[in-house]
KOLSEPA-466195 format. One record per residue: residue number from 1; residue in three letters; chain; x negated, y, z negated of N, C-alpha, C in turn. Coordinates in steps of 0.2 Angstrom, whole numbers, always signed. Each point is the difference from the previous one (the first is absolute). Layout:
BEGIN
(NUM,ALA,A,(X,Y,Z),(X,Y,Z),(X,Y,Z)),
...
end
This chain:
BEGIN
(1,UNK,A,(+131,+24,+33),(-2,+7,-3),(-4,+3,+6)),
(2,UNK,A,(+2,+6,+1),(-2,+5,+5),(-10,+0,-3)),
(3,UNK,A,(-5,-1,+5),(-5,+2,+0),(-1,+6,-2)),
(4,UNK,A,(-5,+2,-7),(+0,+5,+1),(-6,+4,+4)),
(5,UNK,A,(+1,+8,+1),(-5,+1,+6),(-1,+6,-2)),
(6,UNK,A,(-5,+4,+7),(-1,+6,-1),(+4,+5,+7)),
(7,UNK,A,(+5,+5,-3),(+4,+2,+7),(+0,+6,+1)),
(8,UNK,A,(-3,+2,+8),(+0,+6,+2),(+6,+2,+5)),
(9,UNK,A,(+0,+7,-2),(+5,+1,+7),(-3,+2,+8)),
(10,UNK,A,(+2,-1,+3),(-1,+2,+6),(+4,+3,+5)),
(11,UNK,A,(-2,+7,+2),(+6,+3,+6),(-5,+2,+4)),
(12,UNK,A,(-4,-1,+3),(-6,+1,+6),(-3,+7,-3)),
(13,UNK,A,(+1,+5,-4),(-4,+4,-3),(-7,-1,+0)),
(14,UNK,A,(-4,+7,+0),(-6,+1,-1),(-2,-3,-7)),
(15,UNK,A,(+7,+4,-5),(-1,-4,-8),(+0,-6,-1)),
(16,UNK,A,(+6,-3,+4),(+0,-7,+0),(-6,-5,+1)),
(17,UNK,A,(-3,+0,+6),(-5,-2,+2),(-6,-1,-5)),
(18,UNK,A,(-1,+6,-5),(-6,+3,-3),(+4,-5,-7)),
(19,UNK,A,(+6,-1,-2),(+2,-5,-4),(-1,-7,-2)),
(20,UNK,A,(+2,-3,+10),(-1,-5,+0),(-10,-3,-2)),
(21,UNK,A,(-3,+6,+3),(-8,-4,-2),(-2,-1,-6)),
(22,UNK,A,(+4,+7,-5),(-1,-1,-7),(+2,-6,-2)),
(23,UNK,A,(+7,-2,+2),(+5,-5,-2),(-4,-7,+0)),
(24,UNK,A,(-4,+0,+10),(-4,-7,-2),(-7,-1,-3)),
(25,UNK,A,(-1,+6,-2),(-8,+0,-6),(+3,-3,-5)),
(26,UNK,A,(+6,+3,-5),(+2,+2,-4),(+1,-10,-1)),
(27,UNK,A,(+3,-3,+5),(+6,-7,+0),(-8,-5,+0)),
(28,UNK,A,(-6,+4,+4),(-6,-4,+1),(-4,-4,-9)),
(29,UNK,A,(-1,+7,-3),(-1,+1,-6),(+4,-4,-5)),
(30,UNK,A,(+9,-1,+0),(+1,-2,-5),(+3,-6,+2)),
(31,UNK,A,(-5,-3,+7),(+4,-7,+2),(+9,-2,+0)),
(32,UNK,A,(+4,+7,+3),(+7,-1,+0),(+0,-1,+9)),
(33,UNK,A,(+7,-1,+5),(+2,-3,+4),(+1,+11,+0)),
(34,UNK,A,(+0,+2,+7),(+5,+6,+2),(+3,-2,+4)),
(35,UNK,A,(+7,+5,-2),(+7,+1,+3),(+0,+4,+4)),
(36,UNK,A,(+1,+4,+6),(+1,+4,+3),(+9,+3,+0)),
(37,UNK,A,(+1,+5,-1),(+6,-1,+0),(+4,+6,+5)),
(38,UNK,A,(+3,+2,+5),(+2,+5,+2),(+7,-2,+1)),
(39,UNK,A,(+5,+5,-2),(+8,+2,-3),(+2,+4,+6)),
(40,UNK,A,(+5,-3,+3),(+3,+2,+5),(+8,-2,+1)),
(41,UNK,A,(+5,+7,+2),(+7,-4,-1),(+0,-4,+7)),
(42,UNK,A,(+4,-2,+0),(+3,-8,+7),(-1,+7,+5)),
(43,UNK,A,(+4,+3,-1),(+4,+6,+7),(-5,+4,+2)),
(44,UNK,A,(-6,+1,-4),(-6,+2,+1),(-5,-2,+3)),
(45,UNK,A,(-2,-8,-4),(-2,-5,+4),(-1,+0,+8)),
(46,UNK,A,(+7,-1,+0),(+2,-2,+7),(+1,+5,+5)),
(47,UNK,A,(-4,+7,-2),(+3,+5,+4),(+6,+3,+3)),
(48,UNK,A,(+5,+0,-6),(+7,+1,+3),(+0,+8,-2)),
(49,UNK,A,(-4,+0,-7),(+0,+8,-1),(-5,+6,+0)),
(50,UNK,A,(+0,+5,+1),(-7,+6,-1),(-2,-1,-3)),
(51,UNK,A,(-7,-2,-3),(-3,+2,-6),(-9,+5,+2)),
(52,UNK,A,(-1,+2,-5),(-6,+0,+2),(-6,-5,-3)),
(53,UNK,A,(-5,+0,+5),(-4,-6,-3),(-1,-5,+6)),
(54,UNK,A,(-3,-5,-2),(-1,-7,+3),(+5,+0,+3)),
(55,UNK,A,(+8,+0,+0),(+4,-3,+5),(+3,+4,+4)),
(56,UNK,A,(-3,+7,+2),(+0,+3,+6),(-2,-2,+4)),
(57,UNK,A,(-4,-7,+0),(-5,-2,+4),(+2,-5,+5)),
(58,UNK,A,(+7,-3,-1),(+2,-6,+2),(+2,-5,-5)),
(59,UNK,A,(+3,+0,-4),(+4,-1,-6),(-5,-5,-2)),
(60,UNK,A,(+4,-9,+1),(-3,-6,-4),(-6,+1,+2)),
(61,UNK,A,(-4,+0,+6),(-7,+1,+2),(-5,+4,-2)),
(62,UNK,A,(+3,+6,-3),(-3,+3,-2),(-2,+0,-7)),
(63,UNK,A,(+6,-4,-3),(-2,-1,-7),(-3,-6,+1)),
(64,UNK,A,(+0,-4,+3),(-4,-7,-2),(-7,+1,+2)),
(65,UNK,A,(-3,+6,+4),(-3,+0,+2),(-6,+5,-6)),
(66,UNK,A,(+4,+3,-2),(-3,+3,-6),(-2,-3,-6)),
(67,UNK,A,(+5,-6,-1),(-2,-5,-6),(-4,-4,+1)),
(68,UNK,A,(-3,-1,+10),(-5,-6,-1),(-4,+2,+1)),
(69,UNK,A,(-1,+6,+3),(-7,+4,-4),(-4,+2,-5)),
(70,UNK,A,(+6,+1,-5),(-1,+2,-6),(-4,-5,-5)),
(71,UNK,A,(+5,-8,+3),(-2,-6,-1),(-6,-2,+2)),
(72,UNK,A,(-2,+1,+6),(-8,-2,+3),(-5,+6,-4)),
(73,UNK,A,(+2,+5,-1),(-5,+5,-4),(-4,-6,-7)),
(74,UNK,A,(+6,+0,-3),(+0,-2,-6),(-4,-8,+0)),
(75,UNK,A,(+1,-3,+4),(-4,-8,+1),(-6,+1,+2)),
(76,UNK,A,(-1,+7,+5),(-8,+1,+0),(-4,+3,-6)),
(77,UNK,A,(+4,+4,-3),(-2,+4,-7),(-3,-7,-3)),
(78,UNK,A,(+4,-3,-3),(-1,-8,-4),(+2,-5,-1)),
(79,UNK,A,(-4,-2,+7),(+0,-8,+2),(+2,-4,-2)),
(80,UNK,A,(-2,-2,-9),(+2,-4,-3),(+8,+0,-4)),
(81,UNK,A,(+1,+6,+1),(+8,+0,-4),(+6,-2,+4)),
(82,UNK,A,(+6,-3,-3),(+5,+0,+4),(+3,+4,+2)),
(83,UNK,A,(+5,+2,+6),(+1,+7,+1),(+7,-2,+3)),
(84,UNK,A,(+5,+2,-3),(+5,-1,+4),(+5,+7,+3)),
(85,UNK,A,(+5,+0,+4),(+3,+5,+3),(+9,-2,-2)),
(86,UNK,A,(+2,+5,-1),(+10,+1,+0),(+2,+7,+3)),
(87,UNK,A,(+5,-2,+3),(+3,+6,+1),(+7,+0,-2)),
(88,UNK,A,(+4,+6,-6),(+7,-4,-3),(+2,+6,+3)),
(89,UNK,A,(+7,+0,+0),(+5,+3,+4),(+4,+4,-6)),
(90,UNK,A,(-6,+5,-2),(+4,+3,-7),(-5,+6,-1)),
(91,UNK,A,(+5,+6,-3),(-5,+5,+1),(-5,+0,-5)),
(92,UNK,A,(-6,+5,+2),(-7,-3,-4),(+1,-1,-6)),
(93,UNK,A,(+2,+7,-4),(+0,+0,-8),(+4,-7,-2)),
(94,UNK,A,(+5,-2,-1),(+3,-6,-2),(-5,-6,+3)),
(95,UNK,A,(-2,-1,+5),(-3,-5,+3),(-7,-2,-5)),
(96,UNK,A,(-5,+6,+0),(-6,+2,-5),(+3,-1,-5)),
(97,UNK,A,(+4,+1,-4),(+1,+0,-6),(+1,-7,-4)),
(98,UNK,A,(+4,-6,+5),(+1,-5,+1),(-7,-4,-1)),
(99,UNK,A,(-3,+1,+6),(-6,-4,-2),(-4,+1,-4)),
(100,UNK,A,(-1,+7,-5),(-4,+2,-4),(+1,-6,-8)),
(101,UNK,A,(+9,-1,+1),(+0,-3,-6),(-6,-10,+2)),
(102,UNK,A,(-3,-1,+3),(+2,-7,-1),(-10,+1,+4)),
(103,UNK,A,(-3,+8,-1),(-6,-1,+2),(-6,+2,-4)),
(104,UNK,A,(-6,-1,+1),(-6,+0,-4),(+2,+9,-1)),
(105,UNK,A,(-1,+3,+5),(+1,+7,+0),(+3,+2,+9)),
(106,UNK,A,(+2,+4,+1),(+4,+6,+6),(-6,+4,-1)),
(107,UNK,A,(-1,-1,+10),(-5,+6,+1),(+3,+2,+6)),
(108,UNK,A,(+1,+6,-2),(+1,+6,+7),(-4,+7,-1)),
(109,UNK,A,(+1,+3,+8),(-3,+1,-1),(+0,+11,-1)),
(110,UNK,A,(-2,+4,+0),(+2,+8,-2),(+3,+2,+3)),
(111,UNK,A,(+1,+0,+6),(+2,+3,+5),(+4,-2,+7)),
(112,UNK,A,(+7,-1,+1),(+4,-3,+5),(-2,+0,+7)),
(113,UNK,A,(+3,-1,+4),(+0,+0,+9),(+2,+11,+1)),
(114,UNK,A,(-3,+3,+4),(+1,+6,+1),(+0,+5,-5)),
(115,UNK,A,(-4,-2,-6),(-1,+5,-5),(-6,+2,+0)),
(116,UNK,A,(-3,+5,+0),(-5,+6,+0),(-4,-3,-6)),
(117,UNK,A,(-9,+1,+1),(-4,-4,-4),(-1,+6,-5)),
(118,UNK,A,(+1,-2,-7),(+2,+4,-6),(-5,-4,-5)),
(119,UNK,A,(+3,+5,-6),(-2,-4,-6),(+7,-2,-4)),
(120,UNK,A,(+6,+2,+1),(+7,-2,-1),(+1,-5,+2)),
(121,UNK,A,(+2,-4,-7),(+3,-8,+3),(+7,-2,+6)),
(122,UNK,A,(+1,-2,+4),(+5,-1,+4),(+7,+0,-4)),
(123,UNK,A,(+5,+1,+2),(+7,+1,-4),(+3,-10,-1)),
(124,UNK,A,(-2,-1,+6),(+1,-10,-1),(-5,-3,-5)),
(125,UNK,A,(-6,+2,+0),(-6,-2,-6),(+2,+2,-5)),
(126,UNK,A,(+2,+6,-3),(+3,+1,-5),(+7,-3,-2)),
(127,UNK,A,(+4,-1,+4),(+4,-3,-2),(+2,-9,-2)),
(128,UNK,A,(-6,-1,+5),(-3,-10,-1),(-2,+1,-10)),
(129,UNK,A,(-3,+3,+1),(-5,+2,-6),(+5,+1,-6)),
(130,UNK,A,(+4,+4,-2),(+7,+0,-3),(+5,-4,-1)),
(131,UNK,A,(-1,-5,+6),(+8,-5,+0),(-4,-7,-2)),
(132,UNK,A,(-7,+1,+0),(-4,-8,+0),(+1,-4,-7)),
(133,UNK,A,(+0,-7,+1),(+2,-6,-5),(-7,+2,-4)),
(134,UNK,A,(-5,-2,+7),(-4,-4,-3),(-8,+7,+0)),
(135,UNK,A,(-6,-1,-1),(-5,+5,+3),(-2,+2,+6)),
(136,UNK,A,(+2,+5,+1),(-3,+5,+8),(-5,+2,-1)),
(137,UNK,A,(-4,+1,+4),(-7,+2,+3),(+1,+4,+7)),
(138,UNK,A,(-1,+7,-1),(+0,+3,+5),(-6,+3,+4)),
(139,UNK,A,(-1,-3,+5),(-7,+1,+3),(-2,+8,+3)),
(140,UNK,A,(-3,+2,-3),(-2,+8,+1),(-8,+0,-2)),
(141,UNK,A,(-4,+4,+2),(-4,+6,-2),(-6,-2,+4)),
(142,UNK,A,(-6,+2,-1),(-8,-1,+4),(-2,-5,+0)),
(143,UNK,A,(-2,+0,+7),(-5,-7,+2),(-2,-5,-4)),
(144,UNK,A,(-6,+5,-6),(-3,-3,-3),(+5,-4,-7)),
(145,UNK,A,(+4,+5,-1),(+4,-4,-6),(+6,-5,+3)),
(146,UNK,A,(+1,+1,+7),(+4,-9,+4),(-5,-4,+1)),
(147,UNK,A,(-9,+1,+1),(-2,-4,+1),(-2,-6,-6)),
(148,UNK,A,(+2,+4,-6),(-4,-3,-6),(-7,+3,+0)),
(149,UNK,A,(-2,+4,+0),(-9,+2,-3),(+0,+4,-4)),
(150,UNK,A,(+5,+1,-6),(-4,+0,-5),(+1,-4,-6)),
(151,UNK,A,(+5,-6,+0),(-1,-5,-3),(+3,+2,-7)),
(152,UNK,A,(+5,+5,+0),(+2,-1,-6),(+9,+2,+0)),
(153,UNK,A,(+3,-2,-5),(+8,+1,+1),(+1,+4,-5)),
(154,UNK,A,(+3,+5,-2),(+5,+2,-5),(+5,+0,-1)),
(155,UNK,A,(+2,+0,-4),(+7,-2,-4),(+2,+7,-5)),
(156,UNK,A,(+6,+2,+0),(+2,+5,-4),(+4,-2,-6)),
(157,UNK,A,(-2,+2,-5),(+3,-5,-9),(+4,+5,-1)),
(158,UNK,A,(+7,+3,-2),(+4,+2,-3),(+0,+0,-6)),
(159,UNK,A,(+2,+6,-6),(+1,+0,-5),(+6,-6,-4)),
(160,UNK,A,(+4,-4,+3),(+4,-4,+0),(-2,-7,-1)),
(161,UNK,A,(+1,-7,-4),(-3,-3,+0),(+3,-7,+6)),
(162,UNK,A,(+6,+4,+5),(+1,-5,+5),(-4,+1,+7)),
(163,UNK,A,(-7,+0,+0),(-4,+3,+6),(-4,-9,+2)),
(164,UNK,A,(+2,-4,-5),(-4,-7,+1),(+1,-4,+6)),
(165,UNK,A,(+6,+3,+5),(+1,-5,+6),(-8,+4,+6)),
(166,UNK,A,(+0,+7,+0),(-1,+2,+2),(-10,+0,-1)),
(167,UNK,A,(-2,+0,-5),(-5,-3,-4),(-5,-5,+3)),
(168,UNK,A,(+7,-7,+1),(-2,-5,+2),(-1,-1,+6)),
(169,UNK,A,(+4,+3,+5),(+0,-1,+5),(-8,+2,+4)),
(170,UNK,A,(-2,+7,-3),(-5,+3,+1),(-6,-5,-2)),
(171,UNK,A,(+0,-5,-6),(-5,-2,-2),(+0,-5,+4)),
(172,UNK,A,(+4,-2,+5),(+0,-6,+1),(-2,+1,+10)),
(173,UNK,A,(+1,+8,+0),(-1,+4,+8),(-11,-1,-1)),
(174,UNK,A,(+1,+2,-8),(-7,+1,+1),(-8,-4,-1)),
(175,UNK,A,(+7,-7,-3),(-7,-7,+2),(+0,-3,+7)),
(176,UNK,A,(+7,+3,+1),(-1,-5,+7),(-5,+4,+6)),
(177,UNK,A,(-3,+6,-2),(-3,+4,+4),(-6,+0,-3)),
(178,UNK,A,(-1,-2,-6),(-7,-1,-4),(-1,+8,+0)),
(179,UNK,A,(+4,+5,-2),(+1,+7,-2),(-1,+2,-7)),
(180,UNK,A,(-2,+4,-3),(+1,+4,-5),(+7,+2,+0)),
(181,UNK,A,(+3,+0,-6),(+7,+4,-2),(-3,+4,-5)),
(182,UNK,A,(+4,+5,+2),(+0,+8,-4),(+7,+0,+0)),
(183,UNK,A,(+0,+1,-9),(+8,+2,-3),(+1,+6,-2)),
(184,UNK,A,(+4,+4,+2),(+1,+6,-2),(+5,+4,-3)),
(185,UNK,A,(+0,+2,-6),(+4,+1,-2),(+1,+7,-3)),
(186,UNK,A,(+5,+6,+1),(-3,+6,+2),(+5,+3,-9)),
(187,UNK,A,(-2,+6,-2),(+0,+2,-6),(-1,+9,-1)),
(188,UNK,A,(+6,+2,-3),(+3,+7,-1),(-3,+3,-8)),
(189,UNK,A,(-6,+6,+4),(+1,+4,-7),(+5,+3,-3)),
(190,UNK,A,(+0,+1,-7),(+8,+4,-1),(-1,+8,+1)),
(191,UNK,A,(+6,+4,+0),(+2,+7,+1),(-4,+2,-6)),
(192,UNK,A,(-3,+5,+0),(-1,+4,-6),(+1,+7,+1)),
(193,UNK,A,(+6,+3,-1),(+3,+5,+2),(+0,+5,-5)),
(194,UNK,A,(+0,-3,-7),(-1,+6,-3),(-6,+0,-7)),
(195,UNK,A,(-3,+2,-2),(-5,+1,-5),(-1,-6,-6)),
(196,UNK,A,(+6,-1,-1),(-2,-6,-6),(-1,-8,+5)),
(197,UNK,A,(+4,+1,+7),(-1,-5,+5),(-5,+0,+1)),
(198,UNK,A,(-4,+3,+1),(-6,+1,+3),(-5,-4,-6)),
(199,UNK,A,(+0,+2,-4),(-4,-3,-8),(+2,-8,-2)),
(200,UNK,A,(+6,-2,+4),(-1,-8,-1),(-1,-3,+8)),
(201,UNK,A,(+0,+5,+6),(-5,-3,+6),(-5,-5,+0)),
(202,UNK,A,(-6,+5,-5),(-4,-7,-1),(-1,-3,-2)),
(203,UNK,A,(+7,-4,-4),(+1,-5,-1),(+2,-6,+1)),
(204,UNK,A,(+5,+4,+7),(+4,-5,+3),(-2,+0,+4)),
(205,UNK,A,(-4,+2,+4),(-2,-2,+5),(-6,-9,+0)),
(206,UNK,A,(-5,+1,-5),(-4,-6,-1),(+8,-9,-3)),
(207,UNK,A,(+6,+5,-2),(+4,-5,-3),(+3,-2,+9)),
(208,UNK,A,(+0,+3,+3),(+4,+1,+6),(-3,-9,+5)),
(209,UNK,A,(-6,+5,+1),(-5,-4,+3),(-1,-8,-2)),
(210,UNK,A,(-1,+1,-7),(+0,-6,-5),(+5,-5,+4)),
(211,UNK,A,(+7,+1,-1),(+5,-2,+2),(+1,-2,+6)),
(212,UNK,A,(-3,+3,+6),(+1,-2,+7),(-4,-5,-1)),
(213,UNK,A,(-6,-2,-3),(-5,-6,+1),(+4,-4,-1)),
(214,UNK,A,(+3,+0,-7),(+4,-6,-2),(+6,-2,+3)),
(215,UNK,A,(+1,+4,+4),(+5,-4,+7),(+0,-1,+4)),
(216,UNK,A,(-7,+3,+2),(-5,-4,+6),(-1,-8,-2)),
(217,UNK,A,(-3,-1,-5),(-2,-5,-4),(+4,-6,+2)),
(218,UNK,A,(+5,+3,-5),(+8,-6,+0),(+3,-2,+5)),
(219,UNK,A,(+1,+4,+7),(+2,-1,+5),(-4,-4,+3)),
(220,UNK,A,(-8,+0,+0),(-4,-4,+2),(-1,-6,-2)),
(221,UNK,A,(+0,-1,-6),(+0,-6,-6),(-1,-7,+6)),
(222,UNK,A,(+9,+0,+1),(+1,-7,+0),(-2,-2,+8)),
(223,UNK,A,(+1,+4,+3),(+0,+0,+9),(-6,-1,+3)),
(224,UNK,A,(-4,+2,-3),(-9,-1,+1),(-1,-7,-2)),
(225,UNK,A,(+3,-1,-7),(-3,-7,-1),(-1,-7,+3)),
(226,UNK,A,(+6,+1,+6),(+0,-2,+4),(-4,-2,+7)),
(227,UNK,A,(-5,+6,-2),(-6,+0,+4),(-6,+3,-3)),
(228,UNK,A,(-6,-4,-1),(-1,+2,-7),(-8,-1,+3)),
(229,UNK,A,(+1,+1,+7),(-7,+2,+4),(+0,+7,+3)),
(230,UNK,A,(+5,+0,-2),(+4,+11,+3),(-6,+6,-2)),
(231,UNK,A,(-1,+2,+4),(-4,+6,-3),(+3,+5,+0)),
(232,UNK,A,(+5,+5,-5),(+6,+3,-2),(-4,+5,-3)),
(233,UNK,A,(+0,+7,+3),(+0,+6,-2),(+6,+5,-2)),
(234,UNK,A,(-1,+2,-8),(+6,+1,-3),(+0,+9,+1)),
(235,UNK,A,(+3,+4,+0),(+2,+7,+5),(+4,+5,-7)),
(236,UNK,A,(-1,+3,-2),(+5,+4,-3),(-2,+7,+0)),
(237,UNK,A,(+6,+3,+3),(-1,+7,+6),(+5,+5,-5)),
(238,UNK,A,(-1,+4,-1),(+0,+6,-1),(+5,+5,+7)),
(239,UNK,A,(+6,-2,-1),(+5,+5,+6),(+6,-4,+0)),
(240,UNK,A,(+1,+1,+9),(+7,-3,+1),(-1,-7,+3)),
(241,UNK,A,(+3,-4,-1),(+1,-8,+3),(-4,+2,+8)),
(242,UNK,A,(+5,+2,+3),(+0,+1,+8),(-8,+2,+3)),
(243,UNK,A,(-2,+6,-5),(-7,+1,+1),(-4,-4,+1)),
(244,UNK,A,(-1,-2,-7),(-4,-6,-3),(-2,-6,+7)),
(245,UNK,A,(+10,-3,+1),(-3,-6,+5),(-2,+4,+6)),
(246,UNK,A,(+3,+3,+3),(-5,+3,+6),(-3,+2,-1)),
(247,UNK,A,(-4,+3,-3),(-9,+2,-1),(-4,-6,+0)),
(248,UNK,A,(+4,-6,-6),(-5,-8,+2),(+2,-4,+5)),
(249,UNK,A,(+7,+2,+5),(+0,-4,+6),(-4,+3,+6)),
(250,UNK,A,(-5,+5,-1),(-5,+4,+3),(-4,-6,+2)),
(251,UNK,A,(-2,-6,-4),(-5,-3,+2),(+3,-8,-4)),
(252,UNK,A,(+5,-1,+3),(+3,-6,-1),(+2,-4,+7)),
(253,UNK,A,(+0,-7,-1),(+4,-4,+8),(+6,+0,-3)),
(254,UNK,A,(+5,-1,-6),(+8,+0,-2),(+1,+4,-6)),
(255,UNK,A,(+5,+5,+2),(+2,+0,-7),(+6,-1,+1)),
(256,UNK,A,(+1,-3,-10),(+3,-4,-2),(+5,+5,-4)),
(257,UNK,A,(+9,-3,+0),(+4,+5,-5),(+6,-4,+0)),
(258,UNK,A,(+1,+0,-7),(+8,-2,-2),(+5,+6,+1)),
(259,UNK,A,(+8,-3,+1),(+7,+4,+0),(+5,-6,-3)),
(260,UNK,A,(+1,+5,-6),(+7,-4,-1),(+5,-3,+4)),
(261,UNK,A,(+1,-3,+1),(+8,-5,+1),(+8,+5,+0)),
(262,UNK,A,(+2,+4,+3),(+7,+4,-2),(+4,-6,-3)),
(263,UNK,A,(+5,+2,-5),(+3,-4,-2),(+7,-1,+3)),
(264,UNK,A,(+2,+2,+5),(+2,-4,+3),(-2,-2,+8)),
(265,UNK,A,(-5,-5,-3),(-2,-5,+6),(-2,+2,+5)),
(266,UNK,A,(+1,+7,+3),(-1,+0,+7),(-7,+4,+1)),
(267,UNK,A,(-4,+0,-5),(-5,+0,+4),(-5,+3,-5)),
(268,UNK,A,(-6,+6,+0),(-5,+0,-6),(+3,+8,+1)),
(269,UNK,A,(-4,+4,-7),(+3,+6,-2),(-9,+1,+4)),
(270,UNK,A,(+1,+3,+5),(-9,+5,+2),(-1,+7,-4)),
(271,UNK,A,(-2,+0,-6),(-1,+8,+0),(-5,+3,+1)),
(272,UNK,A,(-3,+4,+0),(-6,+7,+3),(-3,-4,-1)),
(273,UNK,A,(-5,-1,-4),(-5,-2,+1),(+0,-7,+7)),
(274,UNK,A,(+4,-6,+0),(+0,-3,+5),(+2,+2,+6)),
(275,UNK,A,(+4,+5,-1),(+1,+3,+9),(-4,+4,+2)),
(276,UNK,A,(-4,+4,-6),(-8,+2,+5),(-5,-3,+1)),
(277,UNK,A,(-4,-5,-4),(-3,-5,+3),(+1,-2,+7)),
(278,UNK,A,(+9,-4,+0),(+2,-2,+7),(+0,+6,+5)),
(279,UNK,A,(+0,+5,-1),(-2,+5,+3),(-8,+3,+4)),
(280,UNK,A,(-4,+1,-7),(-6,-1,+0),(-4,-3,+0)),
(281,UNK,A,(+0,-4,-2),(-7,-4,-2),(-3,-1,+5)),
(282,UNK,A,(-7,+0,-1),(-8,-1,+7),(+3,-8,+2)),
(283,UNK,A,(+2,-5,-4),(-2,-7,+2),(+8,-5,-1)),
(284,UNK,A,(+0,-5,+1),(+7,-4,+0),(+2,+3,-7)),
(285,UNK,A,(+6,-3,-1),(+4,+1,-5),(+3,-5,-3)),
(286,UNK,A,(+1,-4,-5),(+4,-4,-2),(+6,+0,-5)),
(287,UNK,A,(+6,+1,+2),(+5,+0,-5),(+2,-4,-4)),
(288,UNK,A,(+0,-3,-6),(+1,-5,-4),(+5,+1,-4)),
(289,UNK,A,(+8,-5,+2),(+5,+0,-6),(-2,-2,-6)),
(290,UNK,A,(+3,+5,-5),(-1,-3,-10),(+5,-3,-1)),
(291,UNK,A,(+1,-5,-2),(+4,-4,-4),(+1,+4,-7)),
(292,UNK,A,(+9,+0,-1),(+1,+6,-7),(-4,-5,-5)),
(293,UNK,A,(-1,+6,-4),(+0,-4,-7),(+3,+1,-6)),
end
């Protein structure tokens, strides 16, 4: 049985680099082995073809040369973790994809080799992110929330009752950090457009709110229990999902979000609100598949 682990990507990037340090805190903290992993085709590899990037540099040398610095970063970051290196002969997205099924979580990083320092996730990071088996973590935002200081995670609770992969994985991001979890789960006034809508406004709205706790609640129930040293702040916001988590990823080290599973297989359904976080958010990100229910 394949070890499980914790797998970063690697392309000599600015991003990348900043991924791999995340990757060995991250592997430090939950006592997993990291994988380094950099995708590259054979023809590539061997400098037979243009590309841009590392093997303009001098084909195999330049890549190997990239992977064992990428590798020596990372054993200096944390000493104590296993750190291994691969380089597979396939292009990234399929290669990433692969190892995502069989790992703790896929960390890459926002932004590619030659891309312009934005707040737009990379076209490859959005696509890893899409096609993944298993949890992505995409490493993005300030200092202070890659360094961890401020000690807490969030997690985004959908109106849905299949947000529990996503939940747990958070609660379980946020013992091993000895953080707070803050759950958030965001909540729509209704339309009161015409005169009699208006006269039952206030009453829907206290019914409204009511309800978002108890989903808060129940999604929380069983995943917490689990950790039942958790110091868990429960969040019920007034607006749009998207808002919401990016106003409390303002002072978070991870936020945490579920995407369904497409139903046919190849990959998760991202909608708005996940693709702007991946977009925006101040601090990492993590994408969590739900199992249907």
């Amino acid at each position: 049985m394949m070890e499980r682990s914790l797998v970063v990507g690697v392309d000599g990037s600015r991003s990348s680099l900043r991924a791999v340090d995340w990757a060995a805190d991250e592997a430090a903290r939950l006592g997993l082995p990291l994988r380094l992993l950099h995708a590259s085709l054979w023809e590539r590899y061997e400098g037979l073809t243009q590309s841009s990037g590392p093997h303009d540099e001098g084909g195999q040398e330049a890549v190997d040369r990239l992977v064992v610095e990428a590798l020596e970063r990372a054993e200096r970051r944390a000493p104590g973790v296993k750190v291994t290196a691969d380089v597979l002969p396939e292009e990234t997205v399929p290669a990433l994809r692969r190892a995502s099924a069989h790992a703790y979580a896929l960390v890459v990083g926002s932004r590619g080799r030659g891309a312009l320092t934005g707040v737009l996730l990379g076209s490859v990071s959005l696509a890893v992110t899409a096609r993944a088996v298993g949890p992505v973590i995409v490493v993005r935002g300030e200092p202070r929330n890659l360094d961890g200081g401020f000690g807490r995670v969030v997690v985004g609770v959908g109106g849905r009752p299949d947000t529990s992969d996503a939940v747990r994985f958070a609660c379980a991001e946020a013992a091993a950090r000895e953080a707070e979890l803050e759950a958030v789960h965001a909540w729509r006034q209704p339309a009161s457009a015409t005169v009699e809508g208006s006269l039952l406004f206030g009453a829907a709205v206290p019914a409204r709110e009511a309800h978002a706790r108890q989903t808060l609640q129940a999604a929380l129930r069983a995943p917490i229990s689990a950790h039942r040293c958790l110091t868990v702040r429960r969040e019920t916001v007034e607006g749009t999902a998207r808002k919401a988590l990016l106003d409390a990823a303002q002072a978070a080290d991870l936020l945490v979000v579920g995407a369904r599973r497409r139903g046919d297989g190849r990959g998760l359904w991202l909608g708005r609100t996940v693709r702007e976080v991946l977009h925006r958010a101040p601090c990492p990100v993590a994408v969590v598949p739900e199992r249907a229910t």
